[in-house]
C-alpha positions in Angstrom: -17.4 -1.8 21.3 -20.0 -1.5 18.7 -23.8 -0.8 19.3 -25.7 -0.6 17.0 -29.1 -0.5 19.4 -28.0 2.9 21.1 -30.6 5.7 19.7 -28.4 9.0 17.8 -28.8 10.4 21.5 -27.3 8.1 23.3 -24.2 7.8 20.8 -24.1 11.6 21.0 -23.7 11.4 24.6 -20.7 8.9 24.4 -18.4 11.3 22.3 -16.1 12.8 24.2 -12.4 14.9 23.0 -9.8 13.1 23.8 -7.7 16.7 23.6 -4.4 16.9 20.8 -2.5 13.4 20.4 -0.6 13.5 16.6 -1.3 15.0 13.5 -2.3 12.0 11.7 -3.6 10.6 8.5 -5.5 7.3 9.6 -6.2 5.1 12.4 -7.2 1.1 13.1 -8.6 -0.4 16.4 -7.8 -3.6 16.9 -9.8 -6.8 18.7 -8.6 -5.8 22.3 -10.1 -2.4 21.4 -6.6 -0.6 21.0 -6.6 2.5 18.4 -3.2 2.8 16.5 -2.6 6.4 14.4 0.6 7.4 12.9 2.5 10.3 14.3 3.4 12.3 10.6 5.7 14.7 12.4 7.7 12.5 14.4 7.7 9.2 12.4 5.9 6.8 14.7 2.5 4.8 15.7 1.1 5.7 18.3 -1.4 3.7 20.4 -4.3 5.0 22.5 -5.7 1.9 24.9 -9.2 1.3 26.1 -8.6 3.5 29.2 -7.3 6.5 27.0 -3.7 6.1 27.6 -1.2 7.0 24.7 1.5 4.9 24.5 4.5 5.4 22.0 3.7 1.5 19.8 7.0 1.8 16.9 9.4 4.6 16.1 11.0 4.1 13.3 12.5 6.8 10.8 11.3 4.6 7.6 7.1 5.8 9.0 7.6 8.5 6.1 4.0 9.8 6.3 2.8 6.4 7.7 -0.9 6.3 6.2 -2.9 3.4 5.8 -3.1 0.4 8.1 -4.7 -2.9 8.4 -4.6 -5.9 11.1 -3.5 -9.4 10.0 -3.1 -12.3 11.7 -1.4 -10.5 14.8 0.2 -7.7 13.0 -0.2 -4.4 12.1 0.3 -3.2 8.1 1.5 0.2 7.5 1.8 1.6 4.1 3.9 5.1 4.1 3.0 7.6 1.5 5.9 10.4 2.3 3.0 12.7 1.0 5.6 15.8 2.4 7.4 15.3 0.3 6.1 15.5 -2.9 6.7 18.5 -5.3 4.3 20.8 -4.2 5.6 20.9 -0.6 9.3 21.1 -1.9 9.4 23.7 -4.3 8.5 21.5 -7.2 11.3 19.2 -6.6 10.2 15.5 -5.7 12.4 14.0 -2.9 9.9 10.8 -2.5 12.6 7.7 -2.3 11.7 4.4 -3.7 10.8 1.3 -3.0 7.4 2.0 -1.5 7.1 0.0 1.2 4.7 -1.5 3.3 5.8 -2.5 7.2 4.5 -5.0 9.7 5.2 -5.1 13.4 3.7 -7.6 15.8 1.0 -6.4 18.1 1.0 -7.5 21.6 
């Protein structure tokens, strides 16, 4: 939850590691306090509950890179931006496919 009356001290003393989840490039919480991150290597969202637990939320082999994310009336947005594969990861050949897409799935 959000506090903005705790002094710099007192934030500092509520960060804690959470230890190695996913390589990911972006994250949302949601209104039940939920944090969902993309899994890059193993094309899925992950989510991390209020008590810490990591649960696997979507797998899906379309999550190419999934990226950016945003909450909508009871679903979660996922753009994917299949940055690996771009020329300068493959040897200057571009294997991005197109459409683009942008993917919703219901939260619970």
């Amino acid at each position: 939850m959000l506090n903005e009356g705790l002094s710099k001290e007192q934030l500092q003393g509520k960060v804690g590691d959470l230890g190695e989840i996913a390589t990911t490039d972006g994250m949302i919480f949601d209104k039940k306090g939920n944090l969902y991150m993309g899994d890059l290597q193993n094309y899925q969202i992950l989510q991390v509950s209020p008590d810490l637990k990591v649960h696997n939320f979507v797998k899906d082999s379309r999550l190419i890179w999934p990226d950016s994310y945003s909450i909508s009336n009871g679903y979660l947005y996922i753009s994917t931006s299949q940055i690996q594969k771009q020329p300068q990861f493959n040897n200057g050949v571009n294997k991005r496919t197109t459409p683009y897409a942008i993917y919703k799935v219901k939260l619970p």
